[in-house]
C-alpha positions in Angstrom: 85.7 151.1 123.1 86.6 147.6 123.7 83.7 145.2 122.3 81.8 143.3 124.8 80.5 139.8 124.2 79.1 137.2 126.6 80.4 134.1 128.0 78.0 131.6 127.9 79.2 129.5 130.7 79.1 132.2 133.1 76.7 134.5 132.3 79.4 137.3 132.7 79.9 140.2 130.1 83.5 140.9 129.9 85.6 143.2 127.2 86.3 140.4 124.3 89.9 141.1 124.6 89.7 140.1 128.2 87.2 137.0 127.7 89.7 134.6 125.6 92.1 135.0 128.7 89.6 134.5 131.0 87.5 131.6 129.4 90.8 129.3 128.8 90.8 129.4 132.6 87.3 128.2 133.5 86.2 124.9 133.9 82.7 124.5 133.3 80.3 123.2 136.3 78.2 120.3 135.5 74.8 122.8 135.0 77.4 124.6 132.4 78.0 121.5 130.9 74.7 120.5 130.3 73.6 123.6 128.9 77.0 123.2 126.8 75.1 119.9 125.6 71.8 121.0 125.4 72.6 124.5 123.4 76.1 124.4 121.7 79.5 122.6 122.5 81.0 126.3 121.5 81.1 130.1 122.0 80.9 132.6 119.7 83.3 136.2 119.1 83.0 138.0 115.7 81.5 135.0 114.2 84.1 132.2 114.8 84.3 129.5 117.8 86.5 131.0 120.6 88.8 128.6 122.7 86.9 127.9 125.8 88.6 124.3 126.6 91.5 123.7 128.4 94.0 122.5 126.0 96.3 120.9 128.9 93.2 118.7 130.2 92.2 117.3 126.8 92.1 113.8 126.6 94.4 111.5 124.6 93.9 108.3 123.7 95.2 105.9 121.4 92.7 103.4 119.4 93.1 100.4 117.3 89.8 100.1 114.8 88.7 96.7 113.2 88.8 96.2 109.4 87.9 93.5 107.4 91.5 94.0 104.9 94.3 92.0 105.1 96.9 93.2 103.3 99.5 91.7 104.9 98.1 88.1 104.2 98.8 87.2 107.2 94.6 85.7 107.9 93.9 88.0 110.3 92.1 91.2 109.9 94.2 94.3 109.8 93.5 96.9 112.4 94.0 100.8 112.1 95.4 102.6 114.6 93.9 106.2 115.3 95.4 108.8 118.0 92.7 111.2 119.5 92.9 114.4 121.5 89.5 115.6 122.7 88.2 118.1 125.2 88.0 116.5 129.0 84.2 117.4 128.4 83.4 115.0 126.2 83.6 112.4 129.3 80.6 113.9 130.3 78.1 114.1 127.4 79.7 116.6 125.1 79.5 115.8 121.9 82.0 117.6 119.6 83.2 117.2 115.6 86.4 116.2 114.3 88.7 116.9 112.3 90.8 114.1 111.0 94.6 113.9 109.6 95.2 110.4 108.0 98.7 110.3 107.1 101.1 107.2 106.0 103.7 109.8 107.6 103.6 109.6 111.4 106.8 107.2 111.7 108.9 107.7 108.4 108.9 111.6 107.0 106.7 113.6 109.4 104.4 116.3 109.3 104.7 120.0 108.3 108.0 122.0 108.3 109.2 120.9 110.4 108.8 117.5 110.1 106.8 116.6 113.3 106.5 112.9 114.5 104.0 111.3 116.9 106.7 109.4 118.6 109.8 112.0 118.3 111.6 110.0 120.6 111.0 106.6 119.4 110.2 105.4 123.0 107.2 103.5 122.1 104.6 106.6 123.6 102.8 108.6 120.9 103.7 112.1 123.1 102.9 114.5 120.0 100.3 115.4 117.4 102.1 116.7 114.5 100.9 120.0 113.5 98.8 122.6 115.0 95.5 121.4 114.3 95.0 120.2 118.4 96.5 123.2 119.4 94.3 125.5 117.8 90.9 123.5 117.6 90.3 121.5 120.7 89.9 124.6 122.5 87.5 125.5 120.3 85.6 122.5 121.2 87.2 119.9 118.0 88.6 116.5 118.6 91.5 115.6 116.1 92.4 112.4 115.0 95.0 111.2 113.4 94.5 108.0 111.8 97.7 105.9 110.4 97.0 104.7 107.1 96.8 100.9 106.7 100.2 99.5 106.9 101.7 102.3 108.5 102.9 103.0 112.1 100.7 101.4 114.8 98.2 100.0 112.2 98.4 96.8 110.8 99.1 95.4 107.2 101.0 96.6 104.3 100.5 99.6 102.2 99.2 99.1 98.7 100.4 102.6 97.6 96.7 104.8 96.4 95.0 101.1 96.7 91.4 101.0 97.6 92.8 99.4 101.2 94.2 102.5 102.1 90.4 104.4 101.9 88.9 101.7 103.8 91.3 101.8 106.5 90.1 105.7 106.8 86.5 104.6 106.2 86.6 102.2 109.3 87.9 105.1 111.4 85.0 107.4 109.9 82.6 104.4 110.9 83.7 104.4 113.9 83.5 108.0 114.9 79.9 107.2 113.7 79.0 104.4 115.8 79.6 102.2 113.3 82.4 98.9 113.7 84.5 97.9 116.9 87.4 99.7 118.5 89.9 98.7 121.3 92.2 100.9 122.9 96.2 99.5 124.0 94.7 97.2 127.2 92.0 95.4 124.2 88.9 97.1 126.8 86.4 97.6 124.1 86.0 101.6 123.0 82.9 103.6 121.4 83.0 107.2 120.0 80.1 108.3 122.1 81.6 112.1 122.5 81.4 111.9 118.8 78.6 114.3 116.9 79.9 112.0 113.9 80.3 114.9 111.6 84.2 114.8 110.5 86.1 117.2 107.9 89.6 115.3 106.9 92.7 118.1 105.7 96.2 117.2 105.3 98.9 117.7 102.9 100.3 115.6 100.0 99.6 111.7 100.6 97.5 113.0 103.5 95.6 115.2 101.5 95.3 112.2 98.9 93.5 110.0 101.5 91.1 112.6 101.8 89.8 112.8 98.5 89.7 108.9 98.1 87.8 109.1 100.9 85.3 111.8 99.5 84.9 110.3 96.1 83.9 107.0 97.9 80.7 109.0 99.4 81.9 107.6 103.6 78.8 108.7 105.3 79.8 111.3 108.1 82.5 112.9 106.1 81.3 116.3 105.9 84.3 118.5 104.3 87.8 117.5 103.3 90.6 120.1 102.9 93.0 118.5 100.4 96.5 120.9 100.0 98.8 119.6 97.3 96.6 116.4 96.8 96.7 113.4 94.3 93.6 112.6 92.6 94.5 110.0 90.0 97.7 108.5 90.7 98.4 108.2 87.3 98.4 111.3 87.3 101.3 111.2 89.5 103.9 108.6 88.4 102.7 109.0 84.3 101.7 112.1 81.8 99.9 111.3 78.9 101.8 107.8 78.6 105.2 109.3 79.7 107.1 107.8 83.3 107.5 110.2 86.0 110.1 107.9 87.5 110.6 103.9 87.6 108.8 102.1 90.2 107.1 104.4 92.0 104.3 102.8 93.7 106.8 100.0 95.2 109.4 102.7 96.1 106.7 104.9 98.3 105.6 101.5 99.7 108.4 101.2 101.0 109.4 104.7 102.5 106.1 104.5 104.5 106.0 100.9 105.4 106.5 100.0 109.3 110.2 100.0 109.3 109.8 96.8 111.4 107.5 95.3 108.1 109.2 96.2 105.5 110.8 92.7 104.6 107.7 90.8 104.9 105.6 93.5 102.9 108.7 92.7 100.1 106.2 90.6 97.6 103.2 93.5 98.3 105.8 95.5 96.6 107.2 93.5 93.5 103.3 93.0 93.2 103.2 97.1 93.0 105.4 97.3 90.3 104.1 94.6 88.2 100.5 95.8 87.7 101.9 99.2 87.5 103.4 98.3 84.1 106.5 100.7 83.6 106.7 98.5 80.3 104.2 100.4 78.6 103.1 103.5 80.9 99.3 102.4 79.9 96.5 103.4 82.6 95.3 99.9 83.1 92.8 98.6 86.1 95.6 99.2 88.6 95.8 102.9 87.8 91.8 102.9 87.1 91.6 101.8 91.1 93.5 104.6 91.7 91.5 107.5 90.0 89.0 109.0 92.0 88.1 111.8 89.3 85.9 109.0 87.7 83.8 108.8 91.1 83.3 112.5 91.6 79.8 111.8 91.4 79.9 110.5 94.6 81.0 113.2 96.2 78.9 114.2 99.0 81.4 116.5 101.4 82.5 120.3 100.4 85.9 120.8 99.2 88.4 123.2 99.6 91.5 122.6 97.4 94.6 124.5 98.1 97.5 123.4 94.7 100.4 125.2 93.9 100.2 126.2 90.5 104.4 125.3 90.4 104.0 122.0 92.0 105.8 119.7 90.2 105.6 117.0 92.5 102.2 116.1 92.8 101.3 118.0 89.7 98.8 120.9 89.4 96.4 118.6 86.9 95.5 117.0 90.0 93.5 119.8 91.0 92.3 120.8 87.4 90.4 117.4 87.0 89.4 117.2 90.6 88.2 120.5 90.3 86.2 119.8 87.1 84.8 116.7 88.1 83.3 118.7 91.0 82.2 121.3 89.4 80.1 119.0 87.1 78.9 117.7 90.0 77.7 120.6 91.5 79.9 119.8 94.7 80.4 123.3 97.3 84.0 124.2 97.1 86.7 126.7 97.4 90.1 126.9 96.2 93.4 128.4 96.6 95.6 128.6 93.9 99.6 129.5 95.1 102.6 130.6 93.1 104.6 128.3 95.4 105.5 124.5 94.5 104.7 121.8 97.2 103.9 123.6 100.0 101.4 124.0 102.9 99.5 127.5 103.2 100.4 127.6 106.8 104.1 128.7 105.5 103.0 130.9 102.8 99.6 132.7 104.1 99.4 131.9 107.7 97.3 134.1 109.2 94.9 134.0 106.6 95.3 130.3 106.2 94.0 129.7 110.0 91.5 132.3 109.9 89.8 130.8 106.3 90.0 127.0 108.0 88.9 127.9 110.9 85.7 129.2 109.5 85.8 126.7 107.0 84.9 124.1 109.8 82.7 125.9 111.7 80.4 126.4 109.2 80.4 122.6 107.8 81.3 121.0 111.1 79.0 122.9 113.7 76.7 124.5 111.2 77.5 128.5 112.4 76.4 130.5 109.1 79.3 132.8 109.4 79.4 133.6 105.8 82.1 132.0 104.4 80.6 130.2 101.1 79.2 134.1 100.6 82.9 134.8 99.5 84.5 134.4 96.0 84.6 131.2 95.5 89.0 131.7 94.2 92.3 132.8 95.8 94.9 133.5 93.1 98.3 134.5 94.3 98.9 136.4 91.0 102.9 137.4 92.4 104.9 137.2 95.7 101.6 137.9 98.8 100.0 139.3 96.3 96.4 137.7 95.7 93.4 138.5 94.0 89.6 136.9 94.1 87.3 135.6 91.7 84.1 134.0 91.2 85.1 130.8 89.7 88.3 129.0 87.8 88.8 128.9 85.1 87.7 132.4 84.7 84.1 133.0 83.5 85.4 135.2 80.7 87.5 132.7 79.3 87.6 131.5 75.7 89.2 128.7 73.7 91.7 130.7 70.7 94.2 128.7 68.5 97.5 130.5 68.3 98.9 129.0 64.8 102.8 128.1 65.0 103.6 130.2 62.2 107.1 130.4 60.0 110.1 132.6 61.2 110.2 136.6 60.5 113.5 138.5 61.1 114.9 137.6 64.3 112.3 135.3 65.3 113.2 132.1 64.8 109.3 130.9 64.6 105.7 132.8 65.1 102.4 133.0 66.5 99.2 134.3 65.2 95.8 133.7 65.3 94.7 133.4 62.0 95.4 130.5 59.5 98.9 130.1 58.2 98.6 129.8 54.4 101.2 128.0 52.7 103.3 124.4 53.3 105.9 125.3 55.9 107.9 122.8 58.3 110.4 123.5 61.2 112.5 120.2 62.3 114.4 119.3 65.1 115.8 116.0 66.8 115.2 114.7 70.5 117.6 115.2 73.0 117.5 112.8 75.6 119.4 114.5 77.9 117.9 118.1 77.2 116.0 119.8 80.5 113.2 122.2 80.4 116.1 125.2 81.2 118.0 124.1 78.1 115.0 124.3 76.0 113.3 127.7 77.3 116.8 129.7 77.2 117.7 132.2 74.5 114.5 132.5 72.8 116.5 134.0 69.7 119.3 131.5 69.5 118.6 128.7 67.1 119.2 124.8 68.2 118.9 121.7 67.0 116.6 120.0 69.8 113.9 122.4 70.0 111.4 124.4 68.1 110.1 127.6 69.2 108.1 130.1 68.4 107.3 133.8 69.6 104.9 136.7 69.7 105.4 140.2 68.9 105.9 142.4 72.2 102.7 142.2 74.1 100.9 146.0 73.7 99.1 145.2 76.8 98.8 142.3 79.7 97.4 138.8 78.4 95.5 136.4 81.1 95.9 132.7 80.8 93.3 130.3 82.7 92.7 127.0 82.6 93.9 124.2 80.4 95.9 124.8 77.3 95.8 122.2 74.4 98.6 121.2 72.4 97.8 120.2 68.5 101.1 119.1 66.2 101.1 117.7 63.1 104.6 115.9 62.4 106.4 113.3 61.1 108.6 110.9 63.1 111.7 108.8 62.6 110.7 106.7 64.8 108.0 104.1 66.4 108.1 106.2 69.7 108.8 108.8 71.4 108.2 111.2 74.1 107.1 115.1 73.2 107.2 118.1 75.5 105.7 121.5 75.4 106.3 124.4 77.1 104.6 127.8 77.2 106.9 130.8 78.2 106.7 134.4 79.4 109.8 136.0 78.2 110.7 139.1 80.0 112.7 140.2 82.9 110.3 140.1 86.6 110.4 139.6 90.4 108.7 135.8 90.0 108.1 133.6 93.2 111.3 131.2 92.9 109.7 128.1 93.1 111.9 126.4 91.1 114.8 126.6 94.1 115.1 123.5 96.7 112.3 125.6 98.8 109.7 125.3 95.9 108.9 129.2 97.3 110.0 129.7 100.9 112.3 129.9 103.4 112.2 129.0 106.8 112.9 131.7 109.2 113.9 131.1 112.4 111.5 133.3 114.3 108.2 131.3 115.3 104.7 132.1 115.8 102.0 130.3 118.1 98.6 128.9 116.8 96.3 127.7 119.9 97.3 126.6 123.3 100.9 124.3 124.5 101.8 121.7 126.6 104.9 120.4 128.1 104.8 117.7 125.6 103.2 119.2 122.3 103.4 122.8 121.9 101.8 125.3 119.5 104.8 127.5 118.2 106.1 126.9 114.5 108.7 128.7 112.3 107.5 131.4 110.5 108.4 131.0 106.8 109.2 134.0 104.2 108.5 134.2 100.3 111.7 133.9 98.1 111.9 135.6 94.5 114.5 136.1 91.9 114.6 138.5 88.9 114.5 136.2 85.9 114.3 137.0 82.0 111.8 134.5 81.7 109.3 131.9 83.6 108.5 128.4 81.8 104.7 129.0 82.6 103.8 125.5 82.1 104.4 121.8 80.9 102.9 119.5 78.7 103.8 116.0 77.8 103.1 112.9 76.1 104.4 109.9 75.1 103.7 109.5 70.8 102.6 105.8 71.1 99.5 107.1 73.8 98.6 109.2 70.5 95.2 107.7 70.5 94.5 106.2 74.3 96.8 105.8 77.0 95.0 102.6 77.3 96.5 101.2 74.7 100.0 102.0 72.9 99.7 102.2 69.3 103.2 102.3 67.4 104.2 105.0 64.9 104.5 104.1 61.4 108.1 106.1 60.4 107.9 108.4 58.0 104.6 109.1 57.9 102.9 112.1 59.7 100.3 111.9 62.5 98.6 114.2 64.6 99.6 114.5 68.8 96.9 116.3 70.5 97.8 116.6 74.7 97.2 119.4 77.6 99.6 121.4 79.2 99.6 121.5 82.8 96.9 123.9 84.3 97.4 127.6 84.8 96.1 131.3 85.7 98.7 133.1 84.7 99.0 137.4 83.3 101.7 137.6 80.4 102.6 141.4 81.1 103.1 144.2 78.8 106.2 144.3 76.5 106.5 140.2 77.5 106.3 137.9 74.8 104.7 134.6 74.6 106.4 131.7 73.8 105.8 128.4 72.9 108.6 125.5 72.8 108.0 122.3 71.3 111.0 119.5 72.0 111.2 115.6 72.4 112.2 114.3 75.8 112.4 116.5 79.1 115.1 115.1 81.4 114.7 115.5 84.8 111.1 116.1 85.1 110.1 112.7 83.2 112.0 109.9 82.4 113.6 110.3 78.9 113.0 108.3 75.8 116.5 107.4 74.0 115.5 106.6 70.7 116.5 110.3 69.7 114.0 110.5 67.2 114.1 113.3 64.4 110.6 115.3 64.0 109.8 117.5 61.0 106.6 119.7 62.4 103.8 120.6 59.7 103.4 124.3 60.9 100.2 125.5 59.2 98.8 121.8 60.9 100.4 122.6 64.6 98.8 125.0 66.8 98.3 125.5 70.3 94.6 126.4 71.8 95.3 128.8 75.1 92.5 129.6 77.5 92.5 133.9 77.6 90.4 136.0 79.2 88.5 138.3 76.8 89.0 135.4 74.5 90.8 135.9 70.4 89.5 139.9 71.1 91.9 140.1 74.1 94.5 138.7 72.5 94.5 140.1 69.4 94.5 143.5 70.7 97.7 142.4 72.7 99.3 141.0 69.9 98.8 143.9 67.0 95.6 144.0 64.7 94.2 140.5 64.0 96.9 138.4 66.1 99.7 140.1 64.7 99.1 139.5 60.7 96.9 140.8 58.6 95.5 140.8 55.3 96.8 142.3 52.4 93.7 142.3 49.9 90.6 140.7 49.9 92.0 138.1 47.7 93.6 136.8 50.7 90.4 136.9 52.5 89.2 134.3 50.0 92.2 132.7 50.9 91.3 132.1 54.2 87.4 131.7 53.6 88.7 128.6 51.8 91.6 127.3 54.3 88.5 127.0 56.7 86.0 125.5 53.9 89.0 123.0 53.4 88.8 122.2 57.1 85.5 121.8 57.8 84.6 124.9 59.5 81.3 125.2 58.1 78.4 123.2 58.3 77.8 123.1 54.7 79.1 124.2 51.4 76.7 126.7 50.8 77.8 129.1 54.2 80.8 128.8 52.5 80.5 129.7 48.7 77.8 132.2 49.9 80.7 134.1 51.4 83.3 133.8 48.5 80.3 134.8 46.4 80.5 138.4 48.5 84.1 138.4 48.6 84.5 138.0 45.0 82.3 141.1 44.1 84.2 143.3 46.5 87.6 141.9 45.0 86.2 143.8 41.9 86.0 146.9 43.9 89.3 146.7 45.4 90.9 146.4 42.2 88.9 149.6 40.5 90.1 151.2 43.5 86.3 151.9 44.7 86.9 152.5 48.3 83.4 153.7 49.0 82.5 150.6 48.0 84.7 148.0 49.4 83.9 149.8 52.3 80.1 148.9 52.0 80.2 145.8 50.9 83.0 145.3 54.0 80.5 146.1 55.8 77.9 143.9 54.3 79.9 141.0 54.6 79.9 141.6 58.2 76.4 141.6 58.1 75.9 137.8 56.5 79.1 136.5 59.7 76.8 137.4 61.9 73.4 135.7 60.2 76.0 132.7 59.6 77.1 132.6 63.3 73.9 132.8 64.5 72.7 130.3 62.8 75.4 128.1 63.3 76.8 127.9 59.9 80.3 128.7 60.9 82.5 127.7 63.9 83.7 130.5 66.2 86.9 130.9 65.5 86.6 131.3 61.5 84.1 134.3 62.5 86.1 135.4 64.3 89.3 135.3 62.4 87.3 136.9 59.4 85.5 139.5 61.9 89.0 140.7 62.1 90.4 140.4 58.6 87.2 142.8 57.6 87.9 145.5 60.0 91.2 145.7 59.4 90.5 146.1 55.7 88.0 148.7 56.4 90.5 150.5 58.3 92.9 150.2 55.3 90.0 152.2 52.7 88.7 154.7 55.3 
C-alpha cells in the first residue's frame, strides 16, 4: 500500500510517490502563499522538506554587499559580491533560510569534481551555481548563496590568505541576510534581504569549508550551523607541524592562485607582505598565525557543527579536526562528525546518498526547526574499511585510555621492541637523518636494518587493537646537531584490502555514469558523476604521522637551539586517528629525521643516538593497557622473571616519580621483599598469598592516589602473571 500524505497547498491527499511529481508542478495561489507564510515555507514526507518550488522559476540575482575593509589600499571600501538563487515566492512574503557557500574558488579552481565555475564560459554572466546545493534545496524552500571571498571574483580587494578580512567579508554577507548593512545589485538600485528568515547554515569544502569555521568561531549572529568537510582550523596548522614547513611560501602562493586574475599584479606587495610575517625563517607561530587560529576562539562558538575530515588527508591535515573538535567539545557546542578513510575528498563522492539524506536533515532541523530526530543519532560516522562504517557515541572513543608502549631493545629478528612495562637497563639505538628519505622508505621492510631509521615492532597481535584519538610521541636522544627535524610514524604491518588513499585520487575514482540530486535547468543542471571506492592489497598501512622540528622542543613560539652532544627530551603528537590493528598484524613504530615530500626537509643530516628505556610512545586504545596487553601476550609481551624483578620495577617508577611520596613506595618494596623470601624457599602457597596481598595494598594505594595509573597497572600485571607462574 502506497503511503498517503497531504499537500498542504491543495488540500489534496495523493499517494506520496505521486505527490513529489505532482507538487514540482503547482504554483501556489496567493491564499496558498499566505498560508505558506503564515504556517511553514515547507512540506513535510517521512520527516524531511519535500521539493514543492519550481526550481526553473527561482530567482537569481547577483549582489555586491558593503564592507568597511580595504585590502586592496586602494581608499575605498571593498565590496563582496554574493550570487543568490531563491524561490520566485519569496517576492511575495515568503521568508525562507539559507544556506551559504563562500568560496575564494568561483573564478580560479572550481567547485566539486568536477570543478564547476560560476562563469564557465567566461562571458561576463554568472549562468551556474557550482554544486548541487540549489538544485536540491531551493525546491525545498532554501535560498543558496554563494559569496566570493574578499578579493576574489566579483568582490573587491585582495585576499590576505586565512586573514581576519576574509571572515568579515562573510560576516557582511551574514549581516546582510539579516537586515543588517547595504547591498546593491549590478544597476547600484539599492537591495534588502527581506525574503530572508535570517537563519543561515554555511558548508563547503576545503578553503570553503575554512571560511566557515572562521566565521563560527567569530560568534556572526544569524549563523545557525556550519558544515565544514576537509576544513582548516589553524592555518598553522596547515603550512607548519610542530615548527616544521609544509612548503615555502604558502600563504603568498594561495594568494595568488585565488586572486582576480585581472588583480593579481597590483595585489603583488599584499603578497610579499604574506610571506614576510609568515616567517619561513624560523617556522614560529607568531601573531600572524595567532590571527589565523580559530581553535583559541571556540568559545565563541554559537552554531552546531558537523565536521566531515578524512582521516588520510594529508592536505589539510586531519589535526584540524582533532583540535576543532576538542575545542568544541569543551565548549559544549552540538555537533556531528564523519570520519572517512579517504584523503581530500567531499562525501558527496564517497557516501552520496547518505551524504544528501544526513544534510538534508541536518538543515531542516537547525534551519527551519523540524525535530526530525537527527541530534537523537550517534553522535560518529567511522568508515572503519572500503563503505564500511560503523557508529559511536562520541570521538575519541569513551573507552579510551592513555598506555605508554616503551621502545624497547631488539629480540631475534626484531630489529627493536615494544612493551608496556618499564625497560630496565641503559640501551640506545642510533641512526642518521636522511634528507631525502620519504615516509615509503622509512615504513618498508620492517625486518631489514638501515641506517636512517629506527623501528620497532610488537609480537603478532592475538587479537584486534583499536586506536582513537591523539598519540604522543616521548624520545629521549642526543643530537649532533643545533636542529633538526624528527618524524614518527605508527604502522600496521600486515597484508589487507585498505582504501588507497595514498593514489592521485586520495580514495576514488570518477566513473562516468552520473546521478541527479534535485531539479535542472537549461543552464545549471543537477546530474554529477558518480564516483567509486579504490583499494589495493598492501603489506602494510603508515597509520599515521607525527612531526616536529627539534628547535620548537619547548614552544613553537620561540626556537631554542640544541646544545650538541648533549641529550634532550622531544615530546610531539602524531596526527589523529581511529584506527583497528587486526589480528596477526603487528604494530610498528618508526622514528627517523626528515620526511621528504610531505614536509620540507632539514639538510643538516644530523646523527641521533635514542635513549630507549627514556623514549616511549603513549597510544590512545580502547579497553586501555588491559586491551592491549591481552593483544600483545601476558603483560605487553614481557614479563617478570621473579619477584626480584618486581622490585626492580617498583623502583624504576619510585626513580621516576610515580608516587606521591616515598612511603607508597618503600611500603611496597617492604611486601615485595618478604615474598622474595618465599620465592627463594620455594613456598608457593605463600608467594601466592602474599601475591595476592600485594594486590590488596595497589588497590588501597590507587585509591588513594598514592600511585599513578600506569605503575598500577604495570604491577597489576607483573603480580598475576607471577601468580600464574606458582599455581
Amino acid at each position: 500500500m502506497l503511503k498517503k500524505t497531504k499537500n498542504i497547498l491543495t488540500g489534496i491527499t495523493l499517494p506520496f510517490a505521486l505527490m513529489v511529481t505532482f507538487s514540482s508542478l503547482v504554483t501556489p495561489t496567493a491564499s496558498a502563499q499566505q498560508q505558506l507564510t503564515d504556517r511553514a515555507s515547507y512540506q513535510l514526507a517521512n520527516g524531511v522538506t519535500e521539493p514543492i518550488y519550481n526550481y526553473g522559476d527561482a530567482i537569481k540575482e547577483t549582489i555586491f554587499v558593503e564592507s568597511t575593509l580595504d585590502t586592496d589600499k586602494d581608499g575605498k571600501p571593498d565590496r563582496v559580491a554574493a550570487d543568490i538563487i531563491r524561490p520566485k515566492e519569496t517576492n511575495e512574503d515568503l521568508k525562507v533560510p539559507v544556506i551559504m557557500d563562500a568560496s575564494p574558488y568561483y573564478n580560479s579552481l572550481g567547485r566539486g569534481n568536477e570543478s564547476e565555475l560560476k562563469d564557465p564560459d567566461r562571458d561576463g554572466v554568472n549562468d551556474m551555481f557550482p554544486l548541487y546545493y540549489d538544485n536540491y534545496f531551493v525546491p525545498r524552500g532554501y535560498a543558496v548563496v554563494l559569496p566570493d571571498m574578499v578579493g576574489t571574483n566579483n568582490s573587491d580587494g585582495c585576499p590576505p590568505t586565512g586573514g581576519p578580512e576574509e571572515i568579515e567579508s562573510v560576516k557582511v554577507v551574514i549581516d546582510w541576510l539579516n537586515g543588517k548593512g547595504k547591498a546593491w545589485d549590478k544597476n547600484g538600485q539599492e537591495i534588502t534581504a527581506d525574503w530572508s528568515t535570517g537563519k543561515v547554515g554555511m558548508i563547503g569544502k576545503s578553503y570553503d569549508g575554512t571560511l566557515a569555521n572562521g566565521a563560527a568561531s567569530a560568534g556572526i549572529e544569524g549563523l545557525e550551523t556550519i558544515v565544514p568537510i576537509g576544513a582548516i582550523s589553524s592555518w598553522y596548522d596547515y603550512y607548519r607541524y610542530g615548527g616544521v614547513l609544509r612548503t615555502t611560501n604558502g600563504p603568498g602562493g594561495l594568494s595568488n592562485t585565488v586572486t582576480n586574475p585581472e588583480k593579481r599584479a597590483y595585489c603583488a606587495p599584499l603578497r610579499d607582505e604574506l610571506r614576510i610575517a609568515s616567517d619561513d625563517t624560523t617556522g614560529n607561530y607568531n601573531g600572524f598565525w595567532k590571527d589565523r587560529d580559530f581553535v583559541k576562539d571556540a568559545d565563541k562558538v554559537k552554531a552546531s557543527v558537523f565536521v566531515i575530515h578524512g582521516i588520510n588527508d594529508y592536505n589539510v591535515k586531519a589535526n584540524n579536526f582533532s583540535n576543532w573538535w576538542e575545542g568544541l567539545a569543551e565548549n559544549d557546542v552540538p555537533r556531528k562528525l564523519w570520519l572517512t578513510q579517504t584523503g581530500h575528498v567531499d562525501p558527496f563522492d564517497f557516501r552520496r546518498a547518505e551524504w544528501v539524506d544526513t544534510l538534508h536533515e541536518w538543515f531542516d532541523y537547525w534551519l527551519l526547526d523540524i525535530d526530525n530526530g537527527i541530534m537523537d543519532e550517534p553522535m560518529v560516522d567511522i568508515e572503519r574499511a572500503a563503505d564500511e562504517w560503523e557508529t559511536h557515541s562520541t570521538w575519541p572513543d569513551v573507552d579510551t585510555e592513555s598506555v605508554k608502549v616503551r621502545l624497547a631493545p631488539a629480540d631475534g629478528d626484531l630489529l627493536g621492541t615494544l612493551q608496556t612495562s618499564p625497560v630496565l637497563g641503559d640501551f640506545t639505538q642510533s641512526f642518521t637523518d636522511n634528507n631525502r628519505q620519504t615516509d615509503t622508505q622509512m615504513a618498508e621492510g620492517e625486518f631489514t636494518a638501515k641506517e636512517n631509521r629506527l623501528l620497532f615492532l610488537s609480537p603478532e597481535l592475538t587479537g584486534d587493537v583499536r586506536l582513537s584519538g591523539v598519540p604522543l610521541v616521548d624520545i629521549q636522544a642526543i643530537i649532533d646537531k643545533e636542529n633538526t627535524n624528527l618524524t614518527a610514524l605508527i604502522v600496521d604491518y600486515g597484508t589487507d584490502e585498505r582504501v588507497n588513499h595514498r593514489a592521485s585520487g586520495e580514495g576514488i575514482r570518477t566513473l562516468t555514469t552520473e546521478s541527479c540530486w534535485g531539479e535542472s535547468s537549461p543552464v545549471d543542471d543537477a546530474c554529477y558523476k558518480e564516483a567509486e571506492k579504490t583499494t589495493i592489497v598492501a603489506p602494510y598501512e603508515i597509520v599515521t604521522h607525527g612531526w616536529m622540528a627539534a628547535k620548537n622542543r619547548l614552544s613553537l613560539e620561540t626556537s631554542d637551539l640544541l646544545t650538541p652532544g648533549e641529550s634532550y627530551r622531544f615530546q610531539w603528537k602524531t596526527l589523529p586517528e581511529d584506527y583497528v590493528f587486526k589480528k596477526g598484524h603487528r604494530i610498528g613504530i618508526v622514528i627517523a629525521g626528515s620526511n621528504y615530500g610531505r614536509m620540507v626537509a632539514n639538510n643538516d643530516k644530523a646523527n641521533f643516538q635514542v635513549a630507549l628505556g627514556k623514549s616511549n610512545i603513549v597510544l590512545p586504545i580502547v579497553g586501555g593497557k588491559k586491551a592491549l596487553d591481552n593483544a600483545l601476550g601476558l603483560n605487553g609481551g614481557t614479563s617478570p622473571e621473579s619477584v626480584t624483578d618486581m622490585l626492580t620495577i617498583v623502583q624504576h617508577y619510585k626513580d621516576s616519580e610515580e608516587f606521591t611520596n616515598a612511603s607508597a613506595a618503600r611500603a611496597l618494596q617492604t611486601h615485595l621483599t618478604a615474598v622474595e623470601l618465599y620465592e627463594k624457599q620455594g613456598a608457593s602457597d605463600k608467594v601466592i598469598k602474599h601475591l595476592q596481598g600485594f594486590k590488596t595494598l595497589l588497590d588501597h594505594q590507587l585509591e588513594n592516589k598514592l600511585i599513578s595509573k600506569e605503575a598500577y597497572q604495570v604491577l597489576t600485571a607483573d603480580m598475576d602473571y607471577l601468580v600464574q607462574k606458582w599455581q
